[in-house]
C-alpha positions in Angstrom: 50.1 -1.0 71.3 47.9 -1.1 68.7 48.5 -1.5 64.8 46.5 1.5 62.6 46.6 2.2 59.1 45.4 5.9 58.3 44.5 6.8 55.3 45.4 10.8 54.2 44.1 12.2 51.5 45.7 15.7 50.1 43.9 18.1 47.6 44.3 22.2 46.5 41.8 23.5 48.5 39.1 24.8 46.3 39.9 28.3 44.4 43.3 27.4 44.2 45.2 26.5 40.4 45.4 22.5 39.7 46.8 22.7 36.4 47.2 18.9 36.4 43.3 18.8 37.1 42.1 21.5 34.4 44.0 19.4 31.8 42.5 15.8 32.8 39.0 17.1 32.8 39.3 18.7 29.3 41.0 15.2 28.1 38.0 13.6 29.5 35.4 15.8 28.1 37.2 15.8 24.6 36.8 11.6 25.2 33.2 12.5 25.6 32.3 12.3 29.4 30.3 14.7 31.4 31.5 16.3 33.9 31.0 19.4 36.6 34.6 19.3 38.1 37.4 17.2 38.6 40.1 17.8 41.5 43.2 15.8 41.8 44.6 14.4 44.9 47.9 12.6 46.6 47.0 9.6 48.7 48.8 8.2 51.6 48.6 4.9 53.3 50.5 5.2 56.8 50.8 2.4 59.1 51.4 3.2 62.8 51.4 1.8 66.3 50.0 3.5 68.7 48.0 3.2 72.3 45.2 4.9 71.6 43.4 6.0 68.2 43.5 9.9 69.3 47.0 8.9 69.6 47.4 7.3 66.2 45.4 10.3 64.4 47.6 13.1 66.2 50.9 11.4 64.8 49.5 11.4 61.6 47.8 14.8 61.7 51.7 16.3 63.0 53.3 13.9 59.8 50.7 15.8 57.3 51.0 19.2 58.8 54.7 19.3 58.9 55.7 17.2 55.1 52.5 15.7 53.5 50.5 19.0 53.1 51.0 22.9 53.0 48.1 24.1 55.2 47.7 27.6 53.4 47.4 25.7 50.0 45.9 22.1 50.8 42.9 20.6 52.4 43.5 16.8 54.2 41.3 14.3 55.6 42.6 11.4 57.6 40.4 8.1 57.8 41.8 6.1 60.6 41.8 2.4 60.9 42.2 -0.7 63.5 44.2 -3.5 61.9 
């Protein structure tokens, strides 16, 4: 077995409400800053044995599918990496 640690990152996909986003880019433009969009996003660090790296990344992509992420609402990515 093989030690990874993936990386998933969780965001609305675009066209869908982020209230928490909308009112973190008008604080930062009333704090002066520039901006064209902001987006927020939930982070997870997953540690995870597996044989193979396809292995690894189809545990994780099951794990985000099924608690992580809401498919209909959310776009993921999953960077994988050897420990």
């Amino acid at each position: 077995m093989t030690a990874y640690t993936a990386t998933v990152t969780v965001r609305l996909k675009q066209g869908v409400l982020d209230p928490e986003a909308e009112t973190t880019q008008r604080a930062l433009e009333r704090l002066g800053f520039e901006l064209e969009d902001l987006r927020a996003a939930d982070q997870f660090e997953i540690d995870i044995a597996a044989a193979t790296a396809d292995e690894a990344r189809e545990r994780v992509v099951e794990m985000t599918e099924r608690l992580l992420a809401n498919p209909t609402i959310h776009d993921y990515e999953v960077d994988l990496t050897e420990q």
